[in-house]
Every structure is written in structure tokens, then in C-alpha cells.
N, C-alpha and C positions, 0 to 999 in steps of 0.2 A: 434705808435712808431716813435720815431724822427730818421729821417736819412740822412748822409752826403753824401755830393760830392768830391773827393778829385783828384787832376791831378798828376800823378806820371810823374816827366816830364824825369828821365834819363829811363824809359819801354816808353813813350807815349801811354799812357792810363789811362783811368778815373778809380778810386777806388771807389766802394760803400761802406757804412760802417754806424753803429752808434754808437753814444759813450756809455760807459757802467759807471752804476753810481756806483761809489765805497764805496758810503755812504750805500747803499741796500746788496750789498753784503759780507759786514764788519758789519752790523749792529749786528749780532747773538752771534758774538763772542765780540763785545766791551760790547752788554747788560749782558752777561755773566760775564762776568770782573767785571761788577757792581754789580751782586746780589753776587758774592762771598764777595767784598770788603762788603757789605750788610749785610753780614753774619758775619765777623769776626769781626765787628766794634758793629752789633748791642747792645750787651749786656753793651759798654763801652758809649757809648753816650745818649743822651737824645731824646726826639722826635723832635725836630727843627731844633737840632743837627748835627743829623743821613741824616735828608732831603736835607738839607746844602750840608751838606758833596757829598752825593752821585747824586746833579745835580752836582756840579763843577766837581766830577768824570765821569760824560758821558759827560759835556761838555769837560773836558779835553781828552778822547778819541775819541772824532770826534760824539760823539752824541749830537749834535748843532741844532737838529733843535724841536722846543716846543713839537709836538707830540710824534716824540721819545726820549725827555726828559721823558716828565709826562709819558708816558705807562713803559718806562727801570725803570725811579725810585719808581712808583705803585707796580710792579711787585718785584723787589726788597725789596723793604720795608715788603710787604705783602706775602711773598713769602709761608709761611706756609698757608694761606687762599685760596691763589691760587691753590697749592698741593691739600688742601682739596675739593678743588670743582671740582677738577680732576679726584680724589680719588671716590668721591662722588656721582659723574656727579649732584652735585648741582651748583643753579646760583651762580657766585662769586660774585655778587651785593647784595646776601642773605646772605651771612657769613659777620659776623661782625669781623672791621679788627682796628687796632689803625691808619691806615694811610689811610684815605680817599682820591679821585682824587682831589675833595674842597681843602685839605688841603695841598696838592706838590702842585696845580698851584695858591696857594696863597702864597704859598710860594716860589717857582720863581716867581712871580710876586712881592713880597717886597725885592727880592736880587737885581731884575736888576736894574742900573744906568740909569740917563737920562744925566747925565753929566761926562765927565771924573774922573776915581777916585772916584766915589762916587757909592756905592754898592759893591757886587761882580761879576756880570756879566754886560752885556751889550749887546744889538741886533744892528747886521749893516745893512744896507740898505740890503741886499738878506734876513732877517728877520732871521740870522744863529746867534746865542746865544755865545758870545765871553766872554774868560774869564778876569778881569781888573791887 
């Protein structure tokens, strides 16, 4: 665990402390957001469509970074398969589902940009998935 040093100079005394990541602790509820919007869109879109759509939706919720992209929008997309393998206690790798991991991170990977404007997203130097 990382931790700080901080001088509180109007007590004079050292503070310990670490930072807390707000991205871990926000994550449940922004992935949540997404398998709903997942849900009421899936029946109106198509499958490239639908994938589209709901990376630019966690990246626009602060789920920016590749891992919890592809697991929020897997999960989402597949959400009845996942159910079942819950339901089931089968593997979720043995149900067969229309949105494979293959195909969201080939699919973020032909939206992001290498140059300004061009694509839908973009990665900055911290490797955090922006949107253009």
C-alpha cells in the first residue's frame, strides 16, 4: 500500500495518510450504469453498434482504463450468459454468447485514434482511454 507524508504546519505535526483511488471505489456503480444502458439499447442496435456505444459509455463515466473497459462492456453485452453461468454454476467461457472478449477489444482497438480527430477515442500518456 502507498503512503504519504504530510506537514500540517498551523498543529506542527506530521500527518500519515494514503490516497484512496476513486476509480476502485466508483467502479460498481459506473459498471452498473452500463449493463442498464446495455439493456435498453440492446434490442434497438446492432452488434458493433451496441459495442460502440457502450465503450464510449464507461469511457464517458470514468471507466477509462482498457481492463475495465473490456470486462464492463463483456459483462454488459453478455449479461444473460453470465446470469446463466451463475444460475448454473457453469463455466462462462462454455456458454456461448454473441459478444466474445476477441471481439470488444477488437473493437476498441479500431475506434481509438492515433491522431487528433480521427476515431472515437484516444489513449494519453497514463494509458487512460479519452474520449475525442
Amino acid at each position: 500500500m502507498l503512503f504519504y507524508v504530510r506537514y500540517q504546519a498551523e498543529a506542527g505535526t506530521w500527518e500519515l495518510g494514503h490516497p484512496v483511488d476513486e476509480y476502485f471505489a466508483a467502479y460498481p456503480a459506473r459498471r452498473d450504469s452500463i449493463v442498464a444502458l446495455a439493456n435498453e439499447h440492446r434490442d434497438s442496435m446492432g452488434r458493433d453498434e451496441l459495442v460502440r456505444f457502450l465503450i464510449q459509455a464507461a469511457i464517458a463515466t470514468g471507466i477509462n482504463k482498457r481492463v475495465g473497459i473490456l470486462d464492463t462492456v463483456e459483462l454488459a453485452a453478455n449479461l444473460e450468459a453470465v446470469q446463466r453461468s451463475i444460475d448454473t454454476d457453469a463455466e462462462y467461457t462454455s456458454i456461448p454468447t454473441e459478444f466474445d472478449a476477441a471481439f470488444i477489444a477488437a473493437t476498441l482497438d479500431r475506434g481509438r485514434g492515433t491522431r487528433g480527430g480521427r476515431g472515437l477515442w484516444w489513449v494519453d500518456d497514463g494509458k487512460l482511454y479519452r474520449l475525442y
